[in-house]
Backbone as CSV, one residue per row, in Angstrom:
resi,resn,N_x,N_y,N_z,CA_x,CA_y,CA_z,C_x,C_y,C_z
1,UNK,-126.805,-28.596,116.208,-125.424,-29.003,116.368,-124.575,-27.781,116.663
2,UNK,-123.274,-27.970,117.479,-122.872,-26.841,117.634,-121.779,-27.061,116.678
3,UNK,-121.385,-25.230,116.523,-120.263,-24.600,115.528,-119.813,-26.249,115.073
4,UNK,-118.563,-26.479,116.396,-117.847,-27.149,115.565,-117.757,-28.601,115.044
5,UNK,-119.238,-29.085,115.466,-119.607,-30.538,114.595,-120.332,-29.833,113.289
6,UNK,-120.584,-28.636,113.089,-121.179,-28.245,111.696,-119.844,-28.247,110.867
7,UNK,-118.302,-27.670,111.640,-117.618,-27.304,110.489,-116.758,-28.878,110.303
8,UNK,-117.012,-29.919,111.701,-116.517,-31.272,111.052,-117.411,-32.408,111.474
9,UNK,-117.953,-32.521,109.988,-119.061,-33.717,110.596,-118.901,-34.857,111.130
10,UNK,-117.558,-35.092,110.798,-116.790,-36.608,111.514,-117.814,-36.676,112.756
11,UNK,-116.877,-35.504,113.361,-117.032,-35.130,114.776,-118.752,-35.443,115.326
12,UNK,-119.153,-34.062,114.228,-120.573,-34.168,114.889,-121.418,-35.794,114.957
13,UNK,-120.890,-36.669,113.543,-121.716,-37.797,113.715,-121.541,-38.944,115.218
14,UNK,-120.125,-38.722,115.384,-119.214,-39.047,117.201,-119.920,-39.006,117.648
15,UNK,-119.879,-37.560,118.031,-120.672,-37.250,119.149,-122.171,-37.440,118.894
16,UNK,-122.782,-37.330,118.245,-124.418,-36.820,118.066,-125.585,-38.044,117.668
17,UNK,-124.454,-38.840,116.757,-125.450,-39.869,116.681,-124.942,-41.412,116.930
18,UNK,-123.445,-41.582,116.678,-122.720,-43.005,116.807,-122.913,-43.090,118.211
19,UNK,-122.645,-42.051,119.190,-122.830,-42.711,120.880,-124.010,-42.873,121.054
20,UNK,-125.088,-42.537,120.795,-126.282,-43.292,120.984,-126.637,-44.458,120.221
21,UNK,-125.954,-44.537,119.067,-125.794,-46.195,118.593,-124.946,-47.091,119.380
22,UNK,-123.874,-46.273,119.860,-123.527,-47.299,120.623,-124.236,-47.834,122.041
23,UNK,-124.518,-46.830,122.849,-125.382,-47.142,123.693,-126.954,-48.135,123.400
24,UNK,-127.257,-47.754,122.167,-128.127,-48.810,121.866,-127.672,-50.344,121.665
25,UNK,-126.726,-50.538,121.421,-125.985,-52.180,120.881,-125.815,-51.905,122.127
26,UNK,-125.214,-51.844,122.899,-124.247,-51.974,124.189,-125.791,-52.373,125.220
27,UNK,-126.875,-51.954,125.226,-127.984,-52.142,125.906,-128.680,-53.925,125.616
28,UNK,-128.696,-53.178,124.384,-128.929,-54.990,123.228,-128.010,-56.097,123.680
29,UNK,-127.506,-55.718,123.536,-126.322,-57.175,123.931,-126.220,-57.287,125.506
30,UNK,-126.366,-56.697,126.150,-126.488,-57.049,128.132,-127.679,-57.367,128.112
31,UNK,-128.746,-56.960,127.279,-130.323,-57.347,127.762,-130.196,-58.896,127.507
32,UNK,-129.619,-59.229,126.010,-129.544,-60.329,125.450,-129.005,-61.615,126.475
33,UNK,-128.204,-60.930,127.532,-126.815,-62.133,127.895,-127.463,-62.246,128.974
34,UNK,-128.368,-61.462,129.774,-128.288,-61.141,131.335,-129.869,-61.152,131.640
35,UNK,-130.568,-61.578,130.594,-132.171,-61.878,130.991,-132.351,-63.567,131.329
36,UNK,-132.328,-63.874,132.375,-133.041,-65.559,132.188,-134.126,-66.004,132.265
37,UNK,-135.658,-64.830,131.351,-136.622,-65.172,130.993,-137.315,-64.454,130.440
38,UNK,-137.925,-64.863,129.553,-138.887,-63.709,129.103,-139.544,-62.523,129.577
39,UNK,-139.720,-63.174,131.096,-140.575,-61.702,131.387,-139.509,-60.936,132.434
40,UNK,-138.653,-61.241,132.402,-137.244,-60.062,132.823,-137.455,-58.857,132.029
41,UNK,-137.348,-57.704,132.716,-138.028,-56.468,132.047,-136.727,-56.115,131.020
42,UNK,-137.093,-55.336,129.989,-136.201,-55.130,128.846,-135.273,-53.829,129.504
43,UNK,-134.415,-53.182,129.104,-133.516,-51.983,129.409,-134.592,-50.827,128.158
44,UNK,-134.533,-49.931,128.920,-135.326,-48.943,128.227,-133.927,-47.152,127.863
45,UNK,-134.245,-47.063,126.848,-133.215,-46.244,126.373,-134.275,-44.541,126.091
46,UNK,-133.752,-44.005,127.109,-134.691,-42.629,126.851,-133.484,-41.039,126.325
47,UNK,-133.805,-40.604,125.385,-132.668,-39.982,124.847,-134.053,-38.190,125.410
48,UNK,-133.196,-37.515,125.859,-133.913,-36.602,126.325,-132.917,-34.824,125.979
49,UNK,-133.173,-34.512,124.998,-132.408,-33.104,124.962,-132.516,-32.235,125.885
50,UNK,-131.348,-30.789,126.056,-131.436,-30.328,127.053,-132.844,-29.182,126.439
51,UNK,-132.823,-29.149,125.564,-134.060,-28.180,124.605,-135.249,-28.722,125.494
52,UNK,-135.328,-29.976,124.899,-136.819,-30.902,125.804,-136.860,-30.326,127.733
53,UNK,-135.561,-30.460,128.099,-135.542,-30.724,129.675,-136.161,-29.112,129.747
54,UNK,-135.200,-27.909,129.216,-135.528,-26.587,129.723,-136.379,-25.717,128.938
55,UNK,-136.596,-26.048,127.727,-138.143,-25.906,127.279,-137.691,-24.240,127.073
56,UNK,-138.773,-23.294,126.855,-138.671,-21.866,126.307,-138.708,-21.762,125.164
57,UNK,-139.021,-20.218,124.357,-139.075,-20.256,123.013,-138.735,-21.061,121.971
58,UNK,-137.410,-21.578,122.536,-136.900,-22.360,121.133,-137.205,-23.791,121.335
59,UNK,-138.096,-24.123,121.892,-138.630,-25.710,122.197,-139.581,-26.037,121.007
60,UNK,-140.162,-24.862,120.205,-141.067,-25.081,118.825,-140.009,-25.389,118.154
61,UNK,-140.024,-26.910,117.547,-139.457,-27.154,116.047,-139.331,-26.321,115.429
62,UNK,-138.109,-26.121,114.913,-137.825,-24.914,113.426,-138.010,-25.501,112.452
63,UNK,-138.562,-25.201,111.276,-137.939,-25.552,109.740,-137.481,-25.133,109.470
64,UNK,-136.155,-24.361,109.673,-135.346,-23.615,109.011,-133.697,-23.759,110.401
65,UNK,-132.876,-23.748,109.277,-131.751,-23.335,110.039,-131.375,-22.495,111.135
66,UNK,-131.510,-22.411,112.530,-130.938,-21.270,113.277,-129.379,-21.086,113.438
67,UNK,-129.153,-19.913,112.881,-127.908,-19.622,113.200,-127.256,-19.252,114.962
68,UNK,-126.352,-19.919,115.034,-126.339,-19.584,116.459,-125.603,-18.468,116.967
């Protein structure tokens, strides 16, 4: 998380984890309204960090806090 969702978590939960809840309901509910059959393919939700995309040293999981 950066600086300043560490010093307000409001914030950080906003940004970091409620918009991908929302994007998840918001997917759920159009798949729900806008399929007229079972085998209508589902909406697929791929959450991809920029860590994952550009990879380098810090792509190993930490157990520990990095300070940034």
């Amino acid at each position: 998380m950066s600086g300043q969702s560490e010093s307000d978590f409001t914030l950080g939960y906003a940004v970091n984890l409620h918009s991908h809840l929302n994007l998840i309901t918001t997917a759920a509910a159009h798949a729900k309204s806008s399929r007229s059959s079972p085998s209508d393919p589902l909406p697929v939700y791929i959450n991809v960090s920029s860590l994952a995309v550009y990879g380098g040293s810090k792509a190993t999981p930490q157990s520990t806090v990095v300070p940034e």
